[in-house]
C-alpha positions in Angstrom: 53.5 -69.1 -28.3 55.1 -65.6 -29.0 55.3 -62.8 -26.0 52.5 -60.6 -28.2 49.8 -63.9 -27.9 50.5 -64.4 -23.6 50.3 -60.0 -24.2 46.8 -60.8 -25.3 45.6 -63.6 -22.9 46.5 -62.3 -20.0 44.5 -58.8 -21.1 41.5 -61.3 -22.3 42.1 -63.4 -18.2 42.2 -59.4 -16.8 38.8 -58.1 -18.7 37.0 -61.4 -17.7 37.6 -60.8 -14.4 36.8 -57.2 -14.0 33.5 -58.1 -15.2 33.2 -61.0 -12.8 33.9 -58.7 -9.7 31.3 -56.2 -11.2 28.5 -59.3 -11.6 29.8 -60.4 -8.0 29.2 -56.8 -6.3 25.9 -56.4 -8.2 25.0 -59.8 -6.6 25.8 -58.6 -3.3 23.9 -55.6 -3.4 20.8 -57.0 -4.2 21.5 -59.4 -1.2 19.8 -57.6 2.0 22.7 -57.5 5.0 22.0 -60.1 7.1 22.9 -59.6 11.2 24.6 -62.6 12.9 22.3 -64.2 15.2 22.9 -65.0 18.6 21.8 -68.2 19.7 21.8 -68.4 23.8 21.9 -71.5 25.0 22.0 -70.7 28.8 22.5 -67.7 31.6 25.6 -67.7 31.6 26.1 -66.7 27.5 23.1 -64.4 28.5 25.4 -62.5 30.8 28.7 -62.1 29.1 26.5 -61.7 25.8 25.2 -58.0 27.9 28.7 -57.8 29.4 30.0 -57.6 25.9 27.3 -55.1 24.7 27.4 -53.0 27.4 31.5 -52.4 26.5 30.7 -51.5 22.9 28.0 -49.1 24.1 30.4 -47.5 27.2 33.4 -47.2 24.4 31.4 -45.4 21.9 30.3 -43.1 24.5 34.2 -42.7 25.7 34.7 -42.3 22.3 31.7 -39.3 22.0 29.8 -38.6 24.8 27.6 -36.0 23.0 26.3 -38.7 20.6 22.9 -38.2 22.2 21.5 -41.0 19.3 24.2 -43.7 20.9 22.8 -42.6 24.9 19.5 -43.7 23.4 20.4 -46.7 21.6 22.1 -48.2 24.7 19.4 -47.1 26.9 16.7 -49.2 24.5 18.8 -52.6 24.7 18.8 -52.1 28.4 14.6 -51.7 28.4 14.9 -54.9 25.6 16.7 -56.9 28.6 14.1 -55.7 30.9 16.5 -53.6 33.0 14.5 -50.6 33.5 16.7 -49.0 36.4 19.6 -49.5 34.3 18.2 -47.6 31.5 16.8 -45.0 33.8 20.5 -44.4 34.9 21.4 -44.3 31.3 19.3 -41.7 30.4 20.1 -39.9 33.7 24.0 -39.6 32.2 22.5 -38.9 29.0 20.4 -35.4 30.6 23.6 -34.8 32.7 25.6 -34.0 28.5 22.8 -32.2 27.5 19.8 -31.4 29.4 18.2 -29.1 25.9 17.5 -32.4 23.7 14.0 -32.3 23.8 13.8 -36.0 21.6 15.6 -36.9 24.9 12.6 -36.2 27.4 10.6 -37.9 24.7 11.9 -41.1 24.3 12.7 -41.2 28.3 9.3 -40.3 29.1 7.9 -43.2 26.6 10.2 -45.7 27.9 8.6 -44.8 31.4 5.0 -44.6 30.0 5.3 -48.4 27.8 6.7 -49.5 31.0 3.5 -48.4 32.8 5.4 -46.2 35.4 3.3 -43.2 35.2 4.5 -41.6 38.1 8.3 -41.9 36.7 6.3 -40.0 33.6 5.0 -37.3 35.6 8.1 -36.8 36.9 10.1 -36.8 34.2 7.6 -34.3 32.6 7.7 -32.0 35.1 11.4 -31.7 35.1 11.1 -31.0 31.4 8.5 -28.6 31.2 11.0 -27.0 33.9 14.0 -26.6 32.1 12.7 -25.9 29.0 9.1 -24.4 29.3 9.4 -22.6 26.0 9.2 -25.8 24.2 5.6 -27.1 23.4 6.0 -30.1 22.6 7.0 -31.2 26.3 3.7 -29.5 27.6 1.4 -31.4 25.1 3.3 -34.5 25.8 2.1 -33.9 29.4 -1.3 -32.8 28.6 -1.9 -35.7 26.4 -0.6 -38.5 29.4 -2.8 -36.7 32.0 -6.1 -36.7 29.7 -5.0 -40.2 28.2 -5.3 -41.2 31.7 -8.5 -39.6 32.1 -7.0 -37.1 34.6 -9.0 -33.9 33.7 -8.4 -32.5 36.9 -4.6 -33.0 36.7 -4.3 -31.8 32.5 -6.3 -28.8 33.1 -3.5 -27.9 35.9 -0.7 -28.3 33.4 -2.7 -25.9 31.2 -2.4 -23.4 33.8 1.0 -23.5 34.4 1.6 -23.3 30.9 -0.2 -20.6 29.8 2.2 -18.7 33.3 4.7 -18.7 30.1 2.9 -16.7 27.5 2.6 -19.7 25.1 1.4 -18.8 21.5 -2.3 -18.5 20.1 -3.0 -21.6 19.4 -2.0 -22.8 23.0 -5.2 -20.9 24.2 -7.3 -22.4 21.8 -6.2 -25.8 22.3 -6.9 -25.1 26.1 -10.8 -24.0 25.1 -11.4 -26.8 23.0 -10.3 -29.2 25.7 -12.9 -27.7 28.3 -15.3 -27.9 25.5 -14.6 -31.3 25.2 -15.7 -32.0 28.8 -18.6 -28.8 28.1 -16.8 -27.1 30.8 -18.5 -23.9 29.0 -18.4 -21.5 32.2 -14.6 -22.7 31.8 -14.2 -21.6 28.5 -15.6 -18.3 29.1 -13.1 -17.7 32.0 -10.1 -18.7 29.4 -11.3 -16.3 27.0 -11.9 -13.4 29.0 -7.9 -14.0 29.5 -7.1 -15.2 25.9 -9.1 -11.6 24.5 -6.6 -9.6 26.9 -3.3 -11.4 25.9 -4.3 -11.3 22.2 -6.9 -8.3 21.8 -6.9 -8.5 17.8 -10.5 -9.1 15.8 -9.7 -12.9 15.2 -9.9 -13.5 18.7 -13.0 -11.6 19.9 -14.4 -14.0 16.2 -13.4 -16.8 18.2 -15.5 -16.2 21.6 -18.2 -14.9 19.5 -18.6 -18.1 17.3 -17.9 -20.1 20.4 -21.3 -18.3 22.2 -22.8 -18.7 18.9 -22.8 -22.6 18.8 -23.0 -22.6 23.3 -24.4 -19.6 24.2 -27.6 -17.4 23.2 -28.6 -14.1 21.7 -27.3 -12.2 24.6 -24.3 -13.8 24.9 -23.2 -13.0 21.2 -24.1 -9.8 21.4 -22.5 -9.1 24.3 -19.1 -10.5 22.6 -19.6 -8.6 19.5 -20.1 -5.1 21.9 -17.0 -6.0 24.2 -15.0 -6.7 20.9 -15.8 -3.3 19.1 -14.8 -1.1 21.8 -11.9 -3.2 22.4 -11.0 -3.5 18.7 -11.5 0.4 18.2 -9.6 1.5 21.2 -6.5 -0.4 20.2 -7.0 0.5 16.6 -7.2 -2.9 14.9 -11.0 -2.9 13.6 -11.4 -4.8 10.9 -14.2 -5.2 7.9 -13.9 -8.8 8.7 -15.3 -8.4 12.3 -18.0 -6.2 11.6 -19.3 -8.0 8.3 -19.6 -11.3 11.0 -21.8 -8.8 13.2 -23.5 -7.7 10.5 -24.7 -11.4 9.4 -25.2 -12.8 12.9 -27.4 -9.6 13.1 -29.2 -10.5 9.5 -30.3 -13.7 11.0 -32.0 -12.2 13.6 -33.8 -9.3 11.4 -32.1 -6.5 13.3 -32.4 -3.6 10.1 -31.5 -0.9 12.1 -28.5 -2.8 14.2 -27.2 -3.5 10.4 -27.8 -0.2 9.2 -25.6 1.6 12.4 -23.1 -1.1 12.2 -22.2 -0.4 8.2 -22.4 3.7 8.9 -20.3 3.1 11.6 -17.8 1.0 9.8 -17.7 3.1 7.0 -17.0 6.4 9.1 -14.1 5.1 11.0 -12.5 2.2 8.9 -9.6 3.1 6.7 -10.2 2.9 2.7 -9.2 -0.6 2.7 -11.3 -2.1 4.9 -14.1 -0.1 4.0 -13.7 -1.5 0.3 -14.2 -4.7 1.6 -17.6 -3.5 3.2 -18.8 -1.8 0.1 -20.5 -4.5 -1.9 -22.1 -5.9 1.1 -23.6 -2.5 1.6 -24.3 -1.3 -2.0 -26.3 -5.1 -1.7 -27.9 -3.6 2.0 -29.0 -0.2 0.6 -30.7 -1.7 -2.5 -32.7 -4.3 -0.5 -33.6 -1.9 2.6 -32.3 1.9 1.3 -34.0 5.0 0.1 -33.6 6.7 -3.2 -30.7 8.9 -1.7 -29.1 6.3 0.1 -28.9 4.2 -3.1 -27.3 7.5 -4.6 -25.3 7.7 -1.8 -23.8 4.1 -2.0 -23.1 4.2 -5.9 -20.9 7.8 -5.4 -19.0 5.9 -2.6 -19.0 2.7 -4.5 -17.3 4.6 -7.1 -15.1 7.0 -4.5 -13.6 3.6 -3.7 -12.8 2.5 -7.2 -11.1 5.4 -8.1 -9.1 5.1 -4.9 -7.9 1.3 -5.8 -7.1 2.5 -8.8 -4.8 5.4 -7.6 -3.3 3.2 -5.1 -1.8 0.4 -7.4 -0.8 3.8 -10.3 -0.4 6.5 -8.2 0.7 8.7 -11.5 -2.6 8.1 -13.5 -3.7 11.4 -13.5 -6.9 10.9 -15.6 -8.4 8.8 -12.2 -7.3 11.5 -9.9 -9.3 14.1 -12.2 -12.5 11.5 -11.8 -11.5 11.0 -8.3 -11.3 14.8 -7.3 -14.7 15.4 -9.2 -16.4 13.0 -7.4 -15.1 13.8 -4.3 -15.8 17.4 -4.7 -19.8 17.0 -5.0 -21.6 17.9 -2.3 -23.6 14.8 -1.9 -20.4 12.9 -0.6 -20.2 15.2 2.2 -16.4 15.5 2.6 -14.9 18.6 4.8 -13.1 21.0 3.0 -10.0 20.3 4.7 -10.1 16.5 3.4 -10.9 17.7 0.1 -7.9 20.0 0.3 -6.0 17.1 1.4 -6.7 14.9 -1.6 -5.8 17.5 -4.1 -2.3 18.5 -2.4 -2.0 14.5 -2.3 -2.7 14.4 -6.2 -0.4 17.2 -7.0 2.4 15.5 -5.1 2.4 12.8 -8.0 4.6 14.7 -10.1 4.8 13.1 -13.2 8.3 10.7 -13.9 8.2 11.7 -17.7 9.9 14.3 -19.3 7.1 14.3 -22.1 4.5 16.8 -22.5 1.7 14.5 -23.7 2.2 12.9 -20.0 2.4 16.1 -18.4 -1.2 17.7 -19.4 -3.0 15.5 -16.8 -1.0 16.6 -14.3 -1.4 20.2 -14.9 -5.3 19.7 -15.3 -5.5 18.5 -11.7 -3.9 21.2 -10.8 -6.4 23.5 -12.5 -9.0 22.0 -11.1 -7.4 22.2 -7.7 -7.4 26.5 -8.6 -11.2 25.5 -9.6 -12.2 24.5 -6.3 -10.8 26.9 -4.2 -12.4 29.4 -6.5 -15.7 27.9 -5.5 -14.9 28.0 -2.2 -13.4 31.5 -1.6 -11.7 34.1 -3.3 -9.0 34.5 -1.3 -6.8 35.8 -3.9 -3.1 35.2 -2.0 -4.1 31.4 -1.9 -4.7 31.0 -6.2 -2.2 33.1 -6.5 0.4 30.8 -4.4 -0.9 28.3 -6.1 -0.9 29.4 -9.5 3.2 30.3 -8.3 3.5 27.0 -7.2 2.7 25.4 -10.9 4.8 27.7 -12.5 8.0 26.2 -10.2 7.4 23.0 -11.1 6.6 22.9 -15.2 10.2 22.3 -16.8 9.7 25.4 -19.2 13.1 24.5 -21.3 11.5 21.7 -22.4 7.7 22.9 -22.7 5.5 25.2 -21.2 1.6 25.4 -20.6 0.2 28.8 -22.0 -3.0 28.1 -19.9 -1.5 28.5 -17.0 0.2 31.8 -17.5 -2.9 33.0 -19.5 -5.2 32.0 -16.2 -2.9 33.6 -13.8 -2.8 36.9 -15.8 -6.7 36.6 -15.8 -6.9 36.2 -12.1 -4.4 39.1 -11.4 -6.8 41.2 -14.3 -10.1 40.0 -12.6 -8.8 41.5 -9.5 -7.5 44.8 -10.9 -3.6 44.1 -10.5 -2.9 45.5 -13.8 0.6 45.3 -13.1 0.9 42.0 -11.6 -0.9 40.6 -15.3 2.4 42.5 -17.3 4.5 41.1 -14.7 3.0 37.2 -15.3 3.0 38.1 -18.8 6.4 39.6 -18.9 7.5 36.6 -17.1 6.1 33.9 -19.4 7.6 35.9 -22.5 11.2 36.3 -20.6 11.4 32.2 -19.5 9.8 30.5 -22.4 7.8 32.8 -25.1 4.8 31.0 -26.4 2.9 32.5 -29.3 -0.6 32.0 -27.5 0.7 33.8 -24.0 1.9 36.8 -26.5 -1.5 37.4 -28.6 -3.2 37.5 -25.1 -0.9 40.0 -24.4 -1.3 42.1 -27.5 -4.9 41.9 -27.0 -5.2 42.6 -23.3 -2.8 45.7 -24.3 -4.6 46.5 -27.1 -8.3 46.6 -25.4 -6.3 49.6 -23.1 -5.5 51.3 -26.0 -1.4 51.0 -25.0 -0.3 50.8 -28.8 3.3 51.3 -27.9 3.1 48.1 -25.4 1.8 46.2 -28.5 4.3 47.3 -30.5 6.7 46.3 -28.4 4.5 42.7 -27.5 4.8 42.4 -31.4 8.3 43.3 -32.2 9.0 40.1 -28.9 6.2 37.5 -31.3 8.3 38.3 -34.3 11.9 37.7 -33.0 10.3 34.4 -31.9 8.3 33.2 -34.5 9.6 34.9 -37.6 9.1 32.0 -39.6 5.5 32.5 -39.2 3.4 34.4 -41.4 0.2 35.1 -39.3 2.5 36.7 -36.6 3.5 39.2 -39.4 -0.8 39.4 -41.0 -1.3 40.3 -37.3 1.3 43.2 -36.6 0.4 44.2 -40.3 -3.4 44.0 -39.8 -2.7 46.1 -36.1 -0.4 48.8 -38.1 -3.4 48.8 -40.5 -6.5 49.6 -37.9 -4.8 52.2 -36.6 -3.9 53.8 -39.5 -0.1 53.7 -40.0 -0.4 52.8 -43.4 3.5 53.2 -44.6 4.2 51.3 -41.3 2.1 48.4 -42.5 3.7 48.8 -45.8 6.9 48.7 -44.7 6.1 45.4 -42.5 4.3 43.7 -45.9 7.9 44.2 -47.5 10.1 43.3 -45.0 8.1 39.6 -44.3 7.5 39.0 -47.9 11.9 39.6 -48.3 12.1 37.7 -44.9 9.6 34.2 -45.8 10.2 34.5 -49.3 14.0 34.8 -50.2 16.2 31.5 -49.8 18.1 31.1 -47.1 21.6 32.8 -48.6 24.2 34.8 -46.4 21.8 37.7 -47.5 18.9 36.3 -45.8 21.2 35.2 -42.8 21.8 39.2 -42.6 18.3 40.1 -42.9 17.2 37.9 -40.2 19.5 39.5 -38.1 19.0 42.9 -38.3 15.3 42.9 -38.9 15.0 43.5 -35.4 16.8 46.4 -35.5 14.8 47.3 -38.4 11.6 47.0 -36.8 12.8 49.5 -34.1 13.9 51.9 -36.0 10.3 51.8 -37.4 8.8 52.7 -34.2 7.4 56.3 -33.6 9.1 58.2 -30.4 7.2 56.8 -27.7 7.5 56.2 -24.3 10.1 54.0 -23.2 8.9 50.5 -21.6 10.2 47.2 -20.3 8.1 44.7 -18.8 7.7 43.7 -15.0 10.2 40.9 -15.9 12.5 42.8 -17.2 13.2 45.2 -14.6 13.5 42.4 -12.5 
């Protein structure tokens, strides 16, 4: 046999056996470990058997003495051998390391309790519920053995003392429920007269009042209800949810009118969400019980609160707010001014977060209507006139500009007879961002004065901006014409017909420049003028 066959065996002998090893640890694993058992044949093996044990357990603990899961394993062989006072003094060393584990009290309170030394378990509860009286579980693991006992007297005690700490909600509750158990209900009225002053919300004062409904009588409940709202309101946390529960305990009872005050009431001093959430129970009131108006009524508000939903999820959807501010402005919803007012400096505070002008006319309608209403409501002219100011600011006029706005200021100033605060608007609009609309309500607000050297000038500004368009030249042409300046008109036809019609050559590029210049030239002497903006 050559050294390349005994190569080749002994990697064939090594394979073989790897995959032995692996079958023999797959065996094993499937083979549950099995603990030696002890056989003990007399005291004597009994006693150095616990000798022995007792040494693993007190080395361990040398080793670790915070291993709280090793305190409690050597404790339970001591309460398997039936040495209780041992066990006890385990546990005692175990507290002495740490004194917070609450599984500690636990399991040393069960050990006392399975060994039917209740007193021990009192104890031991006690102690707990000292040290760590923030922890629940300790107090209804003493609750629980007192009543398991049938010690109502005794569990009712431990309540009391617990509830000295300020436990949670559901501590209280627990505490009712166990009086009703034993209908102790004069009890559970004395716990919630407390429980409604630690906790004063509306879930509470829900809770006594569907406790009275299902122990108590008419009186009672109503009572609650009363006690609750004034409570409620003074601390500021009514809710919908408390006074639609009114509301139907009253329905059962027929009480129309109690209904009727309790809805007008919630809907006067409830904030707009919680008086959504009373709407549809209303709107479904009013139709059943209501009048013609106060079916009216409940649709405007029933919309009022759409609208506000709406507004509140997309602030910037400035076709609601124009709906909303409508409706809000009718007379039959009977808002204050001053609300009103509110609402539309609320709306106008949305300014819009696009730079495009398609998203900006909205906008600027609310704002009209805002100059709408307070011309309904007065004429104070220094208020539209801030206001009007105030829309001017904020319109980007390098990008775009609104010619309604400047048109309806001028009117105001006109309808007022400030004559010279309409140029200066006017002026102003032509100076920042010259629109062709703003400038023909110039020429004919000029024009119906008979100031035909203003409108000159008005047209010379339309023509330096819009020179590419031919009805601004048929209009200064048609002017010249009316009044009779027939060379001037002549003199215009030319110089647009050169200007529109003649390609756009370095000629043209000359032409466009000076035709200004021309047009000035043109002008009889007149009386010098510059605009209110100018000046400025």
């Amino acid at each position: 046999m050559t050294e390349t066959d005994i190569d080749k065996l002994s990697e064939v002998h090594s394979q073989i056996t790897a995959e032995q090893l692996l079958s023999e640890a797959y065996e094993y694993r499937q083979t549950p470990l099995k603990t030696p058992d002890y056989k003990i044949a007399d005291l004597d093996e009994l006693h150095d058997f616990e000798r022995r044990k007792r040494q693993e357990y007190e080395d361990a603990l040398r080793r670790n003495r915070f291993d709280i899961g090793q305190w409690m394993r050597y404790a339970q062989f001591e309460v398997d051998q039936h040495d209780m006072p041992r066990a006890r003094s385990i546990l005692e060393r175990a507290l002495e390391v740490d004194n917070t584990n609450v599984s500690l009290w636990i399991r040393y309170t069960h050990f006392e309790i399975k060994g039917k030394n209740i007193n021990h378990a009192r104890n031991l509860l006690e102690r707990a519920t000292s040290v760590l009286p923030r922890v629940d579980k300790l107090w209804y693991q003493y609750v629980s053995v007192e009543e398991n006992l049938g010690n109502v007297i005794a569990a009712r005690a431990v309540f009391r003392k617990w509830l000295q700490w300020k436990p949670g909600f559901e501590v209280w509750r627990h505490y009712i429920e166990f009086e009703e158990r034993y209908k102790e209900y004069d009890n559970c009225r004395l716990i919630f007269e407390k429980y409604t002053t630690v906790y004063p919300n509306a879930s509470t004062w829900l809770y006594w009042a569907a406790f009275e409904k299902k122990h108590g009588d008419a009186t009672n409940v109503k009572n609650v209800y009363k006690l609750g709202l004034n409570g409620i309101y003074e601390l500021g946390g009514l809710t919908a949810e408390f006074i639609l529960s009114w509301i139907s305990w009253e329905s059962t009872i027929g009480e129309e009118v109690a209904i009727r005050r309790l809805f007008e009431f919630g809907i006067k001093t409830l904030n707009e969400n919680e008086v959504r959430k009373l709407q549809d129970d209303y709107s479904k009131f009013v139709k059943k019980y209501g009048s013609t108006q106060d079916i009216e009524d409940s649709v405007l508000n029933g919309r009022k609160l759409k609208y506000e939903s709406k507004l509140s999820s997309n602030p910037e959807d400035f076709e609601t707010w124009c709906l909303y501010l409508d409706l809000i402005s009718d007379p039959l919803i009977h808002l204050p001014p001053s609300e009103i007012e509110k609402k539309f400096e609320l709306a106008i505070s949305k300014r819009p977060s696009s730079s495009r002008k398609d998203d900006w006319l909205p906008y600027i309608y609310v704002w009209f209507r805002y100059i709408t209403w307070e011309k309904s409501r007065s004429e104070d002219i220094e208020l539209l006139r801030s206001i009007y100011r105030r829309v001017i600011k904020i319109i980007p006029h390098k990008s775009f500009t609104f010619p309604k706005v400047w048109i309806g200021f001028a009117e105001l100033e006109v309808k007022h007879n400030n004559l010279a605060e309409a140029r200066r608007v006017l002026g102003q609009s032509m100076g920042m961002c010259p629109d062709k609309e703003v400038m023909n309500y110039y020429i004919t607000l000029e024009s119906n004065m008979n100031q035909f050297d203003r409108v000159r000038t008005i047209f010379n500004k339309l023509i330096e901006n819009f020179s590419d368009e031919e009805d601004c030249w048929e209009a200064y042409v048609q002017f010249e014409s009316q009044l009779g300046e027939t060379e001037r008109a002549d003199a215009l036809k030319n110089l647009s017909r050169e200007y529109l019609q003649k390609p756009d050559d370095e000629d043209s590029q000359i032409a466009k420049a000076e035709h200004p210049k021309v047009l000035e030239s043109m002008s009889p002497v007149r009386v010098p003028f510059k605009s209110r903006f100018e000046e400025g």
